[in-house]
C-alpha positions in Angstrom: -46.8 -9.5 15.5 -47.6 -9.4 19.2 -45.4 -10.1 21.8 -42.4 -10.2 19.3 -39.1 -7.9 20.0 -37.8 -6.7 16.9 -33.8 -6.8 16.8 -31.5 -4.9 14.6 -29.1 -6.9 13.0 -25.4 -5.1 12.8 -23.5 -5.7 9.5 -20.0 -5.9 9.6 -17.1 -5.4 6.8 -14.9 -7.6 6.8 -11.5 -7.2 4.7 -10.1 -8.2 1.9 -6.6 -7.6 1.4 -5.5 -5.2 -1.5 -9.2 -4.8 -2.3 -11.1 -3.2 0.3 -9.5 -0.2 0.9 -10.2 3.1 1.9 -11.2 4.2 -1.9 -13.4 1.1 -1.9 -14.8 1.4 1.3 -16.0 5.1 1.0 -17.7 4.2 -2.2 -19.2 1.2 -0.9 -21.0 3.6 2.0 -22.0 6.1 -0.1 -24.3 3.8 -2.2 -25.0 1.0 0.4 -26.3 1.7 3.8 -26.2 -0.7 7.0 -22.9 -1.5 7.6 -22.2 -1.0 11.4 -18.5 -1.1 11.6 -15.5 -1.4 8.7 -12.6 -3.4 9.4 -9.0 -2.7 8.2 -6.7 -5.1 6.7 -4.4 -6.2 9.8 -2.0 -3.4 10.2 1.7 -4.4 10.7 4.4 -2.2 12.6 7.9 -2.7 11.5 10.7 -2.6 14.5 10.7 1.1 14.6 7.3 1.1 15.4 6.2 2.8 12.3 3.2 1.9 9.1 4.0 1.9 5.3 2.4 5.2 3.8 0.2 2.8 2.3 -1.4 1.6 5.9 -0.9 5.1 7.3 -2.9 6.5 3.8 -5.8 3.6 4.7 -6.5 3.9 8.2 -6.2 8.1 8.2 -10.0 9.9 9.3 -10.2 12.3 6.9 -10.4 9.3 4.1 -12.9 7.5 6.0 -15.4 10.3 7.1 -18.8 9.1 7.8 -17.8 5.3 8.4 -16.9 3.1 11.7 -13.3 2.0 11.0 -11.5 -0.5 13.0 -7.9 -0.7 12.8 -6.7 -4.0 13.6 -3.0 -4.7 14.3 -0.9 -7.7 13.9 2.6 -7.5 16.0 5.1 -10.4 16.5 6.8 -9.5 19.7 5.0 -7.5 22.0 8.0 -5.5 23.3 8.5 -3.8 19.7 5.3 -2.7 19.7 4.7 -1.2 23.1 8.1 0.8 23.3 10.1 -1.8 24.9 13.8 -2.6 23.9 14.6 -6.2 23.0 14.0 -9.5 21.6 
């Protein structure tokens, strides 16, 4: 059509806890195309400031070649997770 703008539409996946890991989401890209971005379940540092093997194992690049991934973190206090002693 004339004097139409054609848009891309971005795709984004969302979630789903215990579900959409990094197995699932590598076999999701590699037979679906257009996502834009991947998002990770939210990611929660304990009081040393440190992920479970299992986040660590979800969120590492080399099992999520070829895919946008956002990590997304979920902290209580603010002061654990920047370094900073306290309550």
């Amino acid at each position: 059509m004339e004097g139409t703008k054609s848009e891309v539409m971005k795709v984004h996946f969302a979630p789903m806890e215990g579900i959409t890991g990094h197995v699932f989401r590598s076999a999701y890209s590699r037979h679906f195309s257009g996502i834009s971005e991947y998002y990770s379940p939210f990611l929660t540092p304990n009081q040393t400031r440190k992920l479970t093997s299992r986040e660590m194992e979800d969120v590492r690049p080399e099992n999520n070649r070829g895919i946008c991934l956002i990590p997304r973190f979920l902290r209580i206090r603010q002061r654990i997770f920047c370094g900073r002693p306290g309550s």
